[in-house]
MDTraj code that builds the backbone (N, CA, C; nanometers):
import mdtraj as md
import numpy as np

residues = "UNK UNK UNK UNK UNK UNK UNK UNK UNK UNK UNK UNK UNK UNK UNK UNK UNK UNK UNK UNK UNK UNK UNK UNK UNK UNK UNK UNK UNK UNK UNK UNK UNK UNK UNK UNK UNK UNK UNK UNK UNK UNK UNK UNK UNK UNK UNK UNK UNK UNK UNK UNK UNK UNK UNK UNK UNK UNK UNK UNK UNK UNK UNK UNK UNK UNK UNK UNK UNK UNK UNK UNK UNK UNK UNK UNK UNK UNK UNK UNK UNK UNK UNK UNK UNK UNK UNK UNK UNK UNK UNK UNK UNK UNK UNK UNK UNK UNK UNK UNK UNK UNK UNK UNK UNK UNK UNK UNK UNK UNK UNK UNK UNK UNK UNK UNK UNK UNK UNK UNK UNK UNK UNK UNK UNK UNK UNK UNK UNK UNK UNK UNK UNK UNK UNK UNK UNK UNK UNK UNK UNK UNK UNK UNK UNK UNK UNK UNK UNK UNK UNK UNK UNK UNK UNK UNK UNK UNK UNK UNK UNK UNK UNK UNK UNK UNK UNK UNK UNK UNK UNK UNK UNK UNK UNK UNK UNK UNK".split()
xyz = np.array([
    [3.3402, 16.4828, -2.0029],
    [3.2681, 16.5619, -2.1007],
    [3.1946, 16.4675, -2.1956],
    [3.0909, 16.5118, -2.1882],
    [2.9823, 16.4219, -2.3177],
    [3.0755, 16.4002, -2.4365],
    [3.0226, 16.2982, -2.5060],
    [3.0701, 16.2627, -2.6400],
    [3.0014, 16.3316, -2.7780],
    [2.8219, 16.3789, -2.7586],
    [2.7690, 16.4200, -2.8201],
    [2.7730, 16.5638, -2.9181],
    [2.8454, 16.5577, -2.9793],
    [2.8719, 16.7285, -3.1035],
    [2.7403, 16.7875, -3.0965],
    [2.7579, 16.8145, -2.9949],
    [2.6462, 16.9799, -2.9775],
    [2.6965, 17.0896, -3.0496],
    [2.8160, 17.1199, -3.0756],
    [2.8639, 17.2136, -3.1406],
    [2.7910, 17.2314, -3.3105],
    [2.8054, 17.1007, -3.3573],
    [2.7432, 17.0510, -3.5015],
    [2.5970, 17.1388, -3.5307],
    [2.5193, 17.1451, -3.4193],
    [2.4078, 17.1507, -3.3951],
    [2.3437, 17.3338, -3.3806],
    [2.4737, 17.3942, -3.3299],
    [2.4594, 17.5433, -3.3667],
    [2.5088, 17.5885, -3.4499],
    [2.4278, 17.6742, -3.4718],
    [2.3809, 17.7840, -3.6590],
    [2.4623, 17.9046, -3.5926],
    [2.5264, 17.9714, -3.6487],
    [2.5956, 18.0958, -3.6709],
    [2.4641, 18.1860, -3.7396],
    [2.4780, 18.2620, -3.6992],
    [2.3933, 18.4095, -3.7688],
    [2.4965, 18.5095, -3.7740],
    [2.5550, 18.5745, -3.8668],
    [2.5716, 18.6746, -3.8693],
    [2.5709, 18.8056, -3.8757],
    [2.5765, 18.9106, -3.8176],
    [2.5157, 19.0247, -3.8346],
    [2.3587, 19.0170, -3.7740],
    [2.3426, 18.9506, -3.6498],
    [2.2240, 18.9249, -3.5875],
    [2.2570, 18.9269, -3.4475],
    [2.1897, 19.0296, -3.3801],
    [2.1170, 19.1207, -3.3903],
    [2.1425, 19.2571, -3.4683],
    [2.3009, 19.2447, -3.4426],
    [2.3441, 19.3894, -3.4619],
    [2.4635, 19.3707, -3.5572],
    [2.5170, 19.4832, -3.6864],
    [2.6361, 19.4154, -3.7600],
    [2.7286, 19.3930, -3.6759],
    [2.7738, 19.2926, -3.6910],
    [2.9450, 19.2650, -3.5982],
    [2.8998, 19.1705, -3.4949],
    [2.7702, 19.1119, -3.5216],
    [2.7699, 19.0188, -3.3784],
    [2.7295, 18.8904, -3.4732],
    [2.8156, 18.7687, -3.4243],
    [2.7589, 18.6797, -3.4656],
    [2.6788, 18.5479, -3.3414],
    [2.5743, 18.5509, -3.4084],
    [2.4566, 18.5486, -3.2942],
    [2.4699, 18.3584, -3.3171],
    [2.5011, 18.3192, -3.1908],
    [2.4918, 18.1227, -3.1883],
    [2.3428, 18.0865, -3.1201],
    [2.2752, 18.0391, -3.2544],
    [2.1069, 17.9816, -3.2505],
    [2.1695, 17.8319, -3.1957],
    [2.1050, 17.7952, -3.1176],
    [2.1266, 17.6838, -3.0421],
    [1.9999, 17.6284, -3.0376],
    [1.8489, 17.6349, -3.1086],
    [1.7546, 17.5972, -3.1178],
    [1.7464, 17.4531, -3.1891],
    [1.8206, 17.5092, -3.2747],
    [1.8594, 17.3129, -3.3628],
    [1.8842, 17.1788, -3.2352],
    [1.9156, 17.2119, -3.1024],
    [1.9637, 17.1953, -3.0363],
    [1.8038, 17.0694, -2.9579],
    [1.7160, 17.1673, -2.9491],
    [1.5896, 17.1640, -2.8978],
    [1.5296, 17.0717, -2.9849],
    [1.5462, 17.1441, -3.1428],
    [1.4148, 17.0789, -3.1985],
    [1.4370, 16.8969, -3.3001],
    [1.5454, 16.8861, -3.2415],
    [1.5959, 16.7588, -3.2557],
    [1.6184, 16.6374, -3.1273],
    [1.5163, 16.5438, -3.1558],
    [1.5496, 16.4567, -3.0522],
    [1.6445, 16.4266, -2.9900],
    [1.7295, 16.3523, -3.0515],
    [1.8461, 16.3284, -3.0061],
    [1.9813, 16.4014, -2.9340],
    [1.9512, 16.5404, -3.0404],
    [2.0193, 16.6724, -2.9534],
    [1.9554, 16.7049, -2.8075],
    [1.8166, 16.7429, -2.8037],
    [1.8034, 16.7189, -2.7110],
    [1.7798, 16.6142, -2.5576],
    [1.7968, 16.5547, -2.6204],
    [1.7852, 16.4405, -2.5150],
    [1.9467, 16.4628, -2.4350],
    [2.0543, 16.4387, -2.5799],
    [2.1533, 16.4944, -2.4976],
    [2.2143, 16.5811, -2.4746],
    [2.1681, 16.7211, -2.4893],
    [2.1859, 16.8364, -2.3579],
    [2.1298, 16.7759, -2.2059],
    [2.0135, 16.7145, -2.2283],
    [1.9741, 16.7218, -2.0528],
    [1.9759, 16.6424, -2.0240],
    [2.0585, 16.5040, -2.0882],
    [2.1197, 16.4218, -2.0113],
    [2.2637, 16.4363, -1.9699],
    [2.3374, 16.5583, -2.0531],
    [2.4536, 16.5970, -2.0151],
    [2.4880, 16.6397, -1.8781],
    [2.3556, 16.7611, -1.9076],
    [2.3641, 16.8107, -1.7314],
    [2.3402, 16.7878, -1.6590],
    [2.2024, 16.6854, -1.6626],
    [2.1849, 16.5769, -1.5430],
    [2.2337, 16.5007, -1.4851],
    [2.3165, 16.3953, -1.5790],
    [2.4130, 16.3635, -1.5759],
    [2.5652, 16.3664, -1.4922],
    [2.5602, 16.4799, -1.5235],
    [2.6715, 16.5687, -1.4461],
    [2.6535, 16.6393, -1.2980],
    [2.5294, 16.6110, -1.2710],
    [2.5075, 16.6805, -1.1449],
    [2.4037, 16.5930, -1.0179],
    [2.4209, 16.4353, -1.1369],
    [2.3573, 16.3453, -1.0720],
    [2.4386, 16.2873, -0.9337],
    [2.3658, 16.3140, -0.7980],
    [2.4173, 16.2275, -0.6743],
    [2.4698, 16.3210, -0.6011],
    [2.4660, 16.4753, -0.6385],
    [2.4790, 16.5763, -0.5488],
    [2.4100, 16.6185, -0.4849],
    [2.2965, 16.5634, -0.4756],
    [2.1810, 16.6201, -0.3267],
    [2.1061, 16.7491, -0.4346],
    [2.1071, 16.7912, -0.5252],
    [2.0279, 16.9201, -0.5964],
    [1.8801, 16.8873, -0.5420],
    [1.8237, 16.9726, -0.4753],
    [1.6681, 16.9544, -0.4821],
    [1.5949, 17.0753, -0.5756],
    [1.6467, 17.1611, -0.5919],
    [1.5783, 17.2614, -0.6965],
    [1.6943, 17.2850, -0.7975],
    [1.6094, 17.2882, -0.9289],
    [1.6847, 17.3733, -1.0533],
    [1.5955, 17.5420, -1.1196],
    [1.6666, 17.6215, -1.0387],
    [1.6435, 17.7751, -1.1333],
    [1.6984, 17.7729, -1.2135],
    [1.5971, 17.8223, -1.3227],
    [1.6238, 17.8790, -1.4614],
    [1.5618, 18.0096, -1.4805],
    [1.6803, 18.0715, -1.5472],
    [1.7124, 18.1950, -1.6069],
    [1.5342, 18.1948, -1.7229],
    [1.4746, 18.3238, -1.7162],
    [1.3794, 18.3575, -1.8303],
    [1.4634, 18.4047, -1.9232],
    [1.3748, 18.3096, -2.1107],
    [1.3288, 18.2516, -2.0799],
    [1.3773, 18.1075, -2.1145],
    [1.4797, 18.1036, -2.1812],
    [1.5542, 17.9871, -2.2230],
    [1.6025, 17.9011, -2.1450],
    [1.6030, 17.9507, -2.0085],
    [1.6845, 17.8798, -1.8743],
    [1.5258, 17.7684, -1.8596],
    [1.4432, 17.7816, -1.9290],
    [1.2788, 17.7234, -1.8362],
    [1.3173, 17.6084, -1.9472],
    [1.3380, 17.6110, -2.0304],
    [1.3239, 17.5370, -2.1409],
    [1.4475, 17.4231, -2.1508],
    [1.5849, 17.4755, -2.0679],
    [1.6888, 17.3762, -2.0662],
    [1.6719, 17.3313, -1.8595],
    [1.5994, 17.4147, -1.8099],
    [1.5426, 17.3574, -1.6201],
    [1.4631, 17.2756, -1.6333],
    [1.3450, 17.2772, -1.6731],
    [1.2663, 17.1843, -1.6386],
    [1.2992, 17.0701, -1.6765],
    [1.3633, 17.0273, -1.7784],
    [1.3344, 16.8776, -1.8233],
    [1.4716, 16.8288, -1.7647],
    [1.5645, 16.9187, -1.7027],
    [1.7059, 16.8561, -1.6265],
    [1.6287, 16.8316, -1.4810],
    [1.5713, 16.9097, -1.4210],
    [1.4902, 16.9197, -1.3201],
    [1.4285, 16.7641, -1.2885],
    [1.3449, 16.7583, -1.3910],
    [1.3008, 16.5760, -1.4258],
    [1.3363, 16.5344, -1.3943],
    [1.4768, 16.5021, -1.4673],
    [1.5863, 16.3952, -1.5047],
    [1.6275, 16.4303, -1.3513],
    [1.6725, 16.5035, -1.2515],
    [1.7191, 16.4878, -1.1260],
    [1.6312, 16.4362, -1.0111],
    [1.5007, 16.4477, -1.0543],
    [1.3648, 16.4045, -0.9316],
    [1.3694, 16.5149, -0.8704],
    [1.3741, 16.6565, -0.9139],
    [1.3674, 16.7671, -0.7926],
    [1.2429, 16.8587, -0.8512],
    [1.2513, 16.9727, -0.8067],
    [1.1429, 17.0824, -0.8328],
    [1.2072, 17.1657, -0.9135],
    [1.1457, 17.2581, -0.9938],
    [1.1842, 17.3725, -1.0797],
    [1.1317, 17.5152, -1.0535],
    [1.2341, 17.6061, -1.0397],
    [1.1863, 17.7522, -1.0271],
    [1.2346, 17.8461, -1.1146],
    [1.0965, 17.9485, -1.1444],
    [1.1611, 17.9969, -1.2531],
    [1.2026, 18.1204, -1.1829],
    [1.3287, 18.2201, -1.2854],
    [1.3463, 18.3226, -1.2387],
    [1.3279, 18.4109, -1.3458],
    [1.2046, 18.5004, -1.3289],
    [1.1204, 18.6141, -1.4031],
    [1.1521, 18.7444, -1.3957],
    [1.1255, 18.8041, -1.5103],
    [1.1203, 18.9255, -1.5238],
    [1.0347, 18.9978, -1.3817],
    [1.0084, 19.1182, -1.3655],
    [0.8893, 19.1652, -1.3409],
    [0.7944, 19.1456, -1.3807],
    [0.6974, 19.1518, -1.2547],
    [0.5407, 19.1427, -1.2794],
    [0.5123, 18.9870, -1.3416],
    [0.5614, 18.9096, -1.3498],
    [0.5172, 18.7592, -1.3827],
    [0.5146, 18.6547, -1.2859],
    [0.5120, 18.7324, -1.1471],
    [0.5108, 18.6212, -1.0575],
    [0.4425, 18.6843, -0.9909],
    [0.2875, 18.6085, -0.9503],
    [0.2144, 18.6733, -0.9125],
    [0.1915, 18.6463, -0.7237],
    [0.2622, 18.6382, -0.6665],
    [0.3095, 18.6122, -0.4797],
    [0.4257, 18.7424, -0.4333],
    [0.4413, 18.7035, -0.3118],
    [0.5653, 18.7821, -0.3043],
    [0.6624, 18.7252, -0.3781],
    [0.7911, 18.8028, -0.3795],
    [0.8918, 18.7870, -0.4574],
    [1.0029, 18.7947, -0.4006],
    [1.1291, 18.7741, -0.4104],
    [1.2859, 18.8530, -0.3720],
    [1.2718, 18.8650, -0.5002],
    [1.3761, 19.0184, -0.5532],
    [1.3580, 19.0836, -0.6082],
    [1.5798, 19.1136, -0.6992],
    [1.6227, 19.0917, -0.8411],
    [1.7518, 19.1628, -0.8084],
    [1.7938, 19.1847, -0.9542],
    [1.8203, 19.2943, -0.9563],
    [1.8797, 19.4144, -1.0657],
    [2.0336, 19.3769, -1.1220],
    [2.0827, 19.3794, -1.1991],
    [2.1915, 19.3495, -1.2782],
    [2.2081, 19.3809, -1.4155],
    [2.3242, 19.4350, -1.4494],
    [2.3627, 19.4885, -1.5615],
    [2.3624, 19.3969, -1.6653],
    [2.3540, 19.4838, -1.7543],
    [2.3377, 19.4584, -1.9221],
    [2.4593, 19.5097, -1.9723],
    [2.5180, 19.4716, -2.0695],
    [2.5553, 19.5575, -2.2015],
    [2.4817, 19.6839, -2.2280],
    [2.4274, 19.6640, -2.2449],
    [2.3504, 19.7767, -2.2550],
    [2.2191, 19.8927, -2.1341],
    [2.2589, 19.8312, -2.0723],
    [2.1362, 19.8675, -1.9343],
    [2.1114, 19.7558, -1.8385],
    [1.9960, 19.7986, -1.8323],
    [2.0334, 19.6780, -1.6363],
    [1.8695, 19.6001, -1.6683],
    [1.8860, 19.4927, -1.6113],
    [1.7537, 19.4323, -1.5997],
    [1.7362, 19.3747, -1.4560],
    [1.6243, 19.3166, -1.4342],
    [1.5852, 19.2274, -1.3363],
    [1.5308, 19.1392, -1.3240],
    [1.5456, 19.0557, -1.2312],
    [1.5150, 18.8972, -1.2077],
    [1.4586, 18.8675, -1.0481],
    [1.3378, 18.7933, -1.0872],
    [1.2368, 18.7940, -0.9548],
    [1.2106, 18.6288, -0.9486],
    [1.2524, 18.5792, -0.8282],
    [1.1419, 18.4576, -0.7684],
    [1.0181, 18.5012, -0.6462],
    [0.9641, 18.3628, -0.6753],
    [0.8802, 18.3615, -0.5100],
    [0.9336, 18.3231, -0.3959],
    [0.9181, 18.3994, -0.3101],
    [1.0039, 18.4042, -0.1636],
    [0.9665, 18.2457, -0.1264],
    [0.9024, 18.2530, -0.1403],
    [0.8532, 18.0428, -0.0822],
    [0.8795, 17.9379, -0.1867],
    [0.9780, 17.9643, -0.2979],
    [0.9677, 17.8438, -0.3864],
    [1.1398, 17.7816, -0.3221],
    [1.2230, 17.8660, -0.2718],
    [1.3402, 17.7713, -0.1962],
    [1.3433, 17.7950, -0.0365],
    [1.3955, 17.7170, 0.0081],
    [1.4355, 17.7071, 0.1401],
    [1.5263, 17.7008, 0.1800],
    [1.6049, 17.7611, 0.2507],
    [1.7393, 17.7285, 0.3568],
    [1.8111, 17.5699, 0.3064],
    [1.7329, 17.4727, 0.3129],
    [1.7680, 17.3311, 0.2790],
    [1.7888, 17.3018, 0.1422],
    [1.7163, 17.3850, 0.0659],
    [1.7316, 17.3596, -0.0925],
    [1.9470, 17.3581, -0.1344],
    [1.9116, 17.2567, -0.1844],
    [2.0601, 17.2894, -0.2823],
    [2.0326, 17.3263, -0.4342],
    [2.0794, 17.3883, -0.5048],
    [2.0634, 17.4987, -0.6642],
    [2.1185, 17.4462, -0.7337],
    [2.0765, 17.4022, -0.8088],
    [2.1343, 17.3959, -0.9699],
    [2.0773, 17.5574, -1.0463],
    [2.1526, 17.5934, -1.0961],
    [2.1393, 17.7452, -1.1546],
    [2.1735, 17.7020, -1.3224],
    [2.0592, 17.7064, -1.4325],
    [2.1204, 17.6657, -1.5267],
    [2.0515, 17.7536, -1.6599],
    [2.1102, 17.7988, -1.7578],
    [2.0636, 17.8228, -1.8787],
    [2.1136, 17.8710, -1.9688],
    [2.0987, 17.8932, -2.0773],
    [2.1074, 17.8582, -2.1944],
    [2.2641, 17.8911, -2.2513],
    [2.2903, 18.0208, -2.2059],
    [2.4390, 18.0666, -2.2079],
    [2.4778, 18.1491, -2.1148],
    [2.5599, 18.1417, -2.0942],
    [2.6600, 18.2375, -2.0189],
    [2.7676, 18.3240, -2.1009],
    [2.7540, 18.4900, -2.0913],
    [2.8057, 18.5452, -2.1777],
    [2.9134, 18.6275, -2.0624],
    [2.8305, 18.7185, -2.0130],
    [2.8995, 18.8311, -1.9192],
    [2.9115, 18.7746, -1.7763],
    [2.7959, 18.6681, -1.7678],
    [2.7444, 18.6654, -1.6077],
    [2.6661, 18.7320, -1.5391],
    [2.6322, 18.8376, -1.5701],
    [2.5296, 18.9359, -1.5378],
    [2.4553, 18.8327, -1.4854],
    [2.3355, 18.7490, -1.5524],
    [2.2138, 18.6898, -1.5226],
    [2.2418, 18.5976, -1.4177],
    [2.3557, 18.4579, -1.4366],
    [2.4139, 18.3680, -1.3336],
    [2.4128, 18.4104, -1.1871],
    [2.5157, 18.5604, -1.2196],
    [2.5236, 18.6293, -1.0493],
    [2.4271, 18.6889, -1.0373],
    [2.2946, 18.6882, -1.0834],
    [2.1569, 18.8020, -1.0470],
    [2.0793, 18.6664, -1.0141],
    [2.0937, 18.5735, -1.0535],
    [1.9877, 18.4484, -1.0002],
    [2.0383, 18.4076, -0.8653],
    [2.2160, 18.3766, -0.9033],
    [2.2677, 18.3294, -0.7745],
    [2.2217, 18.3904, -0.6575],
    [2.2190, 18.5745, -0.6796],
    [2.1509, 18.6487, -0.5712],
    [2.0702, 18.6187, -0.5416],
    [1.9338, 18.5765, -0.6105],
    [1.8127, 18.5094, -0.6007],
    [1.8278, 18.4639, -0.4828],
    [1.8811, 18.3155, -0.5592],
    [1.8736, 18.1943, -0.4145],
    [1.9584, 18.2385, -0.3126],
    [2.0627, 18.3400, -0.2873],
    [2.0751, 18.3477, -0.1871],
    [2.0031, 18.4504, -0.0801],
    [1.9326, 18.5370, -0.1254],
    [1.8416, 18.5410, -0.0624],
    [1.7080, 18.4724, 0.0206],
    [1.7111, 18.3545, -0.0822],
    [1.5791, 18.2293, -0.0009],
    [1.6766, 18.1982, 0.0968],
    [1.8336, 18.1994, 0.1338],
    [1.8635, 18.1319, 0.2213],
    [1.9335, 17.9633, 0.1709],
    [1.9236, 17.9117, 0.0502],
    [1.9399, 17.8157, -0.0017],
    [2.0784, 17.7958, -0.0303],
    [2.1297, 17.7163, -0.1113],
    [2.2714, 17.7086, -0.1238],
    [2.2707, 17.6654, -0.2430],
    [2.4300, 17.7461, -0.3695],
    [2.4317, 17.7181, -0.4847],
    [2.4844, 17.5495, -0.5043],
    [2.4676, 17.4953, -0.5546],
    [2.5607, 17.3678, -0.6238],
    [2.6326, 17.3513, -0.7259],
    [2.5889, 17.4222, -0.8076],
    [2.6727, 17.4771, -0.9212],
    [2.5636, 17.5411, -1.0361],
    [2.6707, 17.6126, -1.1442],
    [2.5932, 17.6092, -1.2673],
    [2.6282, 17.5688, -1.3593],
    [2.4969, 17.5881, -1.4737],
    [2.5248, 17.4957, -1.5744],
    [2.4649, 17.5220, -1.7391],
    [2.5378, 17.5874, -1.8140],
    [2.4755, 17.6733, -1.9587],
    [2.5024, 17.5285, -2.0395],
    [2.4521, 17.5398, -2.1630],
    [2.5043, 17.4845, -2.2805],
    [2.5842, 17.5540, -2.3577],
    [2.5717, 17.6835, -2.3754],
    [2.7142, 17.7538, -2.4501],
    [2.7480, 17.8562, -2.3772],
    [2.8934, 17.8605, -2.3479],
    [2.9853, 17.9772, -2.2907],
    [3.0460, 18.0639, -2.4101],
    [3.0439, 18.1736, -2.3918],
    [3.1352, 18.2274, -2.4752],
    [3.2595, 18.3056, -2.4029],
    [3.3532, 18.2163, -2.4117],
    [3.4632, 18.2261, -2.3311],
    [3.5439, 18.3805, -2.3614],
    [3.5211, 18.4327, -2.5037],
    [3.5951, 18.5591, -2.5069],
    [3.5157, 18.6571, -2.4704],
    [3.4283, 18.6240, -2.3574],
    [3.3755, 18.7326, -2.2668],
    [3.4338, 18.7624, -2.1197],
    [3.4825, 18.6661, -2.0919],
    [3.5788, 18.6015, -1.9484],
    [3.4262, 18.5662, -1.8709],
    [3.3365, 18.5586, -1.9165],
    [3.2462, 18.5142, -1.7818],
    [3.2919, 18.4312, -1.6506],
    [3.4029, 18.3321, -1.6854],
    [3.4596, 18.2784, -1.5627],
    [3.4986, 18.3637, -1.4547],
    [3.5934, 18.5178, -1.5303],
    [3.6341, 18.5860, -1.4599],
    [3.5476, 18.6292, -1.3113],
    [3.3987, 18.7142, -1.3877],
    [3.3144, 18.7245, -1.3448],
    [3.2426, 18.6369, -1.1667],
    [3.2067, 18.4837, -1.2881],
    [3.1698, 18.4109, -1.1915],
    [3.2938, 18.3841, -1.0509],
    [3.4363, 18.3503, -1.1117],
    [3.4908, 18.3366, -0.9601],
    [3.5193, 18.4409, -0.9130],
    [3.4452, 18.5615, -0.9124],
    [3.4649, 18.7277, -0.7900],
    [3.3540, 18.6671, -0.7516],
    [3.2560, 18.6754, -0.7954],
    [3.0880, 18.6509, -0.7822],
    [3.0327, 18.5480, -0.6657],
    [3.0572, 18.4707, -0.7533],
    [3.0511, 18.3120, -0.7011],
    [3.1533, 18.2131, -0.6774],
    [3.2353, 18.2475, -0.5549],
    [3.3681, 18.1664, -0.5291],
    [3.3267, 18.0407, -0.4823],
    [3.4369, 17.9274, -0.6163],
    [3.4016, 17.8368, -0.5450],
    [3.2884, 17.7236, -0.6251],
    [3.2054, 17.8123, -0.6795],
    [3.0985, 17.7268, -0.7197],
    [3.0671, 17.6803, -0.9001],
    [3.0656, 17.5776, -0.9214],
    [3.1179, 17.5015, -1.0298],
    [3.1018, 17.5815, -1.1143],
    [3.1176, 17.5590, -1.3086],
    [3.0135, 17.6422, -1.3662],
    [3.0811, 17.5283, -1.4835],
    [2.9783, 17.4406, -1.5228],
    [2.9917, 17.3340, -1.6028],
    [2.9130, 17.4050, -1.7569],
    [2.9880, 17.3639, -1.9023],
    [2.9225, 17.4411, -2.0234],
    [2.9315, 17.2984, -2.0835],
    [2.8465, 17.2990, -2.2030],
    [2.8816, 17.2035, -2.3038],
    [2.9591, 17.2415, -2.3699],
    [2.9556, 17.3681, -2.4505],
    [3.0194, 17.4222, -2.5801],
    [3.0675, 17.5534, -2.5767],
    [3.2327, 17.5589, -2.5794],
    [3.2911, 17.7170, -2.5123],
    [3.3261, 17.7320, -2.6816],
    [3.2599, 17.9015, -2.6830],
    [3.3119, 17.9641, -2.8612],
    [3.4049, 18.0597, -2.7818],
    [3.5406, 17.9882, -2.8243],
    [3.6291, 18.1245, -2.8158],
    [3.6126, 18.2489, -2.8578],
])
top = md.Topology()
chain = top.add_chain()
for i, resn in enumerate(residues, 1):
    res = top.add_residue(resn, chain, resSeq=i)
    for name in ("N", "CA", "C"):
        top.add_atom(name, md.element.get_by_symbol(name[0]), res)
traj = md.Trajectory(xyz[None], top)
């Protein structure tokens, strides 16, 4: 585990969005050099010498902690979009909310059978999004390698989630808020 207090670095909001939620801004995270440098050398880091040739990221915070790990690995980056923002064919996959269901779209030609996945962004709460991307790539046919948030919030059980979901396949965090 990194040495770097990323924790230091997230702001509490309270009563944001909604009363009773306290919302972890992890932007301090970004807009500081040094913080960022080490988030995505954490995860790069960590996933350096495993063969990854693509990193999906979650819209839209997953684009913002993919691409520059993506870099740092020498591979390609794909994003995974809402509707209607990808303008090719697509695979296409629906997953629950808290509150309702959303969806998440790639381009059928951005992985291949050969690709190995890094699946990474910003948090992992329920899992909803993790197992709706994972669907993603497994539809291209590709294979997961693991994933990889900067904050878990562990009193959601997302682990639970991920090992029904995704047996088997890593799920590395920087910073778990009980």
């Amino acid at each position: 585990m990194p040495s770097f207090d990323f924790e230091s670095r997230i702001i509490d909001i309270p009563d944001y969005p909604e009363p009773g939620v306290i919302f972890k801004d992890i932007t301090p995270l970004f807009d500081d050099a040094e913080a960022l440098r080490a988030v995505i050398d954490a995860i790069a880091d960590h996933f350096a010498g495993r063969g990854v040739t693509k990193v999906v990221g979650a819209e839209a915070r997953g684009f913002l902690v993919g691409v520059p790990v993506a870099y740092r690995l020498g591979c390609g980056f794909v994003p995974a979009r809402k509707p209607g923002k990808l303008p090719r064919a697509v695979y296409s996959q629906s997953y629950e909310l808290e509150y309702g269901t959303d969806e998440l779209q790639i381009h059928q030609d951005a992985l291949t059978p050969g690709d190995r996945v890094l699946i990474v962004d910003d948090l992992i709460a329920t899992g909803g999004t993790a197992v709706a991307t994972a669907r993603l790539v497994e539809q291209s046919g590709a294979s997961i390698e693991g994933f990889s948030f900067i904050l878990e919030l562990e009193f959601l059980k997302p682990r639970d989630i991920m090992g029904r979901e995704c047996p088997g396949k890593e799920v590395y965090t920087l910073v778990k808020v009980s």
